[in-house]
Steps between C-alpha positions, in 0.01 A plus 500: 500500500595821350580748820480906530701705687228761676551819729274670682498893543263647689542786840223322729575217673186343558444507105819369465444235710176399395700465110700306622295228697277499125789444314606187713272296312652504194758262419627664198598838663780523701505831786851622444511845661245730660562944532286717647653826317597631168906484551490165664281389220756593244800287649265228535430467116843543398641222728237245460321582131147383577287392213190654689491825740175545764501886501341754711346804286583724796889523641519822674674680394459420194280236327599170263381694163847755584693173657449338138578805305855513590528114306664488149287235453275258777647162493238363723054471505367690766201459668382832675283552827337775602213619803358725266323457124668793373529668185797288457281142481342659163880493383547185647201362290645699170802310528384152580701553847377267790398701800381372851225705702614474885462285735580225203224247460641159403299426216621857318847420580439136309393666170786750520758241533332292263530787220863546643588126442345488162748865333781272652415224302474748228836631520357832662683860374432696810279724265197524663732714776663722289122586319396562860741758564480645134104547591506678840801725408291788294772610302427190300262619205340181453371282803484131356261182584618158524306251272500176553552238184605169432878568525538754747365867526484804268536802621292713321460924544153592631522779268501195200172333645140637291298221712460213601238214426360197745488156351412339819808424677693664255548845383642675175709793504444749173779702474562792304725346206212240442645233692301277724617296824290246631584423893375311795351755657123578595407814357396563901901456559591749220236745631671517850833546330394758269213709677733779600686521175235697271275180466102426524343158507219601244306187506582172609718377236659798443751748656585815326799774511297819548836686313392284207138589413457673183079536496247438735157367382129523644288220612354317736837456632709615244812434282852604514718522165901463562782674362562090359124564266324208777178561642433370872140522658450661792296321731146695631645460882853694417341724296522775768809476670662459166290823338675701872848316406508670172359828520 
């Protein structure tokens, strides 16, 4: 059995206890070093080069995003916990970047580790980190989301994206060169990514980029034609909020 080296970081030590009684359950992970500040945190990496870091969002006085922006590049996956659903987590979502709500509950920490174990198996880049960063520093012009697909992820600009379309467990990304990616993603999972990036679930099946509508129609609920030449229906339920979106 394959093992990985793992480190915790994380100021409180109650929290940092309670990671570390959860992790004693799995066989494949193997505790090599625990810091409860930044400095500490940054010998610890360099002399024992963990394949997976448990990292506090909040390291007075700093916080991790500054701790990681001082990397060339971020040799390890990182698994971030925070007491708070900040405006970070939407970043954390953007990026496809695990993230634990505190106190952990087990069953969270199982799918994280499980998504962790399957990028190793991948032969995991460390990109997901670096898009992270890229996304809550706002000099960066374009914020990007990570879509899943059969190999990996794409990293696409939200600027790109026109809308996106549910086919059941699956949704399609139109983007604006005409290209289409199909991931496995609910279009309710896209929605929460999305929402506060300029986008409006229109109807059920669809979810629109407001900065993209070229003409507005009248109906019973409506129709929206895109800067692409589609037309998506507006269902007779969104019809107000989206009518107050666009105005």
């Amino acid at each position: 059995m394959k093992k990985y080296k793992v480190i915790i970081i994380e100021d409180e030590a109650a929290a940092q206890s309670q990671l570390k009684a959860l992790l004693e359950k799995y066989p494949d992970l193997q505790l090599v070093g625990q810091a409860f500040n930044l400095e500490d945190a940054s010998k610890l990496v360099s002399k024992e080069e963990p394949d997976l870091v448990f990292c506090d969002v909040d390291l007075p006085p700093g916080n991790a995003f500054d701790w990681l922006s001082g990397f060339e590049s971020i040799p390890f996956s990182i698994i971030f916990t925070t007491s708070y659903d900040t405006y970070a987590t939407l970043a954390f979502r953007l990026a496809a970047v695990d993230y634990l709500l505190k106190p952990l509950v087990e069953t969270e920490l199982d799918q994280a580790l499980e998504k962790f174990r399957s990028k190793m198996q991948k032969g995991s880049n460390f990109d997901h980190v670096q898009e992270l960063l890229n996304n809550l520093h706002k000099s960066i012009p374009k914020k990007k989301v990570a879509l899943p697909t059969l190999s990996g992820y794409l990293f696409v600009p939200i600027e790109d994206i026109i809308r996106c379309e549910s086919d059941n467990t699956y949704t399609t990304f139109h983007l604006i060169d005409k290209k289409t990616i199909i991931v496995s993603k609910t279009l309710k999972e896209c929605e929460q990514m999305l929402l506060e990036q300029g986008f409006f679930r229109v109807h059920n099946s669809h979810l629109i980029n407001l900065a993209y509508i070229k003409e507005y129609l009248k109906g019973e609920g409506g129709q929206v034609k895109m800067e692409d030449g589609s037309y998506v229906d507006v269902s007779r339920r969104r019809k107000d909020e989206f009518l107050k979106n666009i105005r």
